[in-house]
C-alpha positions in Angstrom: 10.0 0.0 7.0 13.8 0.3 7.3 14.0 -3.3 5.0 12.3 -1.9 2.7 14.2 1.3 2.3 17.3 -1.2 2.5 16.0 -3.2 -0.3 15.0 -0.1 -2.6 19.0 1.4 -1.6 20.5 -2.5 -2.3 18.9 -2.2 -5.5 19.5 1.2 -7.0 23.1 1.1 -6.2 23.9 -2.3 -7.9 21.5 -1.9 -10.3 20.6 1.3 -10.5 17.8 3.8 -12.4 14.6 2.0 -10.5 12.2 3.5 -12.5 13.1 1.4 -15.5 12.1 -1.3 -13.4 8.4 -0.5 -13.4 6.2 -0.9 -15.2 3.9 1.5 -16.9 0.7 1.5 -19.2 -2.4 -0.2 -19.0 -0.6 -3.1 -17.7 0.8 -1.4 -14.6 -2.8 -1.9 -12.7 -2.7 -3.7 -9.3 -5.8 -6.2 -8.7 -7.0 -5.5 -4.8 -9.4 -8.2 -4.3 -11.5 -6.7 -1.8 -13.1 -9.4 -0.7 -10.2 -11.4 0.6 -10.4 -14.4 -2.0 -7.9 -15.5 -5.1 -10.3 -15.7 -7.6 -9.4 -17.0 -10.9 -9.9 -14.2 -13.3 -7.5 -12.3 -11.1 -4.8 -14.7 -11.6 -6.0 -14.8 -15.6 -5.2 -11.1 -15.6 -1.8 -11.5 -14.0 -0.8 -14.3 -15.8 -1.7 -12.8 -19.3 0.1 -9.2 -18.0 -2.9 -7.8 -18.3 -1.9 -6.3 -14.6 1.3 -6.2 -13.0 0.4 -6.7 -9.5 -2.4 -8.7 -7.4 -3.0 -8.0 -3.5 -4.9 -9.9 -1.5 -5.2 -8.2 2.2 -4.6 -11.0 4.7 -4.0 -14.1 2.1 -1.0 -14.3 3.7 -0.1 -14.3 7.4 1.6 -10.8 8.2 4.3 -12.5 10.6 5.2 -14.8 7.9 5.1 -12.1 4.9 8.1 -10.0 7.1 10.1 -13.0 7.7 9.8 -14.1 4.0 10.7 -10.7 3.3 13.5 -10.4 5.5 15.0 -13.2 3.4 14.5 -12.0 0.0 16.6 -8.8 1.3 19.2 -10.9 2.5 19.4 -13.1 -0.5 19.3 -9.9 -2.7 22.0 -8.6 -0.3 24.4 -12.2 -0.8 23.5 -11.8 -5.1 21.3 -15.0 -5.3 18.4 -14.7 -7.7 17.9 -10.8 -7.3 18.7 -10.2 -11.0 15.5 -10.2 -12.9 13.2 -8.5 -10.9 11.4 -6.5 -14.3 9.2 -9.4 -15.0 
């Protein structure tokens, strides 16, 4: 929880105004495949921005999702790769 938060603060102050950072409109949906696979027209959706987002619960291992996480907060944190993040 507090990485997030840290992440959100990271970016607001060198970057600031957030909310011009998301999306918004019919494209803004997130896909929630709720039965735990990737399926293709998911990723059709995403690629096309016909949604912003895709989640798929447990596609990826939750120990490994924080430590992944971890690192993109420190990377944003050292100013490698963490500006272009409205894609």
């Amino acid at each position: 929880k507090h990485a997030i938060q840290a992440l959100f603060q990271h970016l607001e102050s060198n970057y600031g105004n957030l909310p011009s950072l998301i999306d918004s409109g019919s494209a803004a949906e997130t896909i929630v495949s709720d039965d735990g696979i990737l399926h293709p027209d998911h990723l059709n959706r995403l690629f096309q921005h016909k949604a912003t987002a895709l989640h798929v619960p447990n596609f990826f291992h939750p120990e490994s999702a924080r430590r992944l996480g971890t690192e993109l907060i420190q990377e944003s944190s050292r100013g490698g790769g963490s500006d272009n993040w409205k894609v």
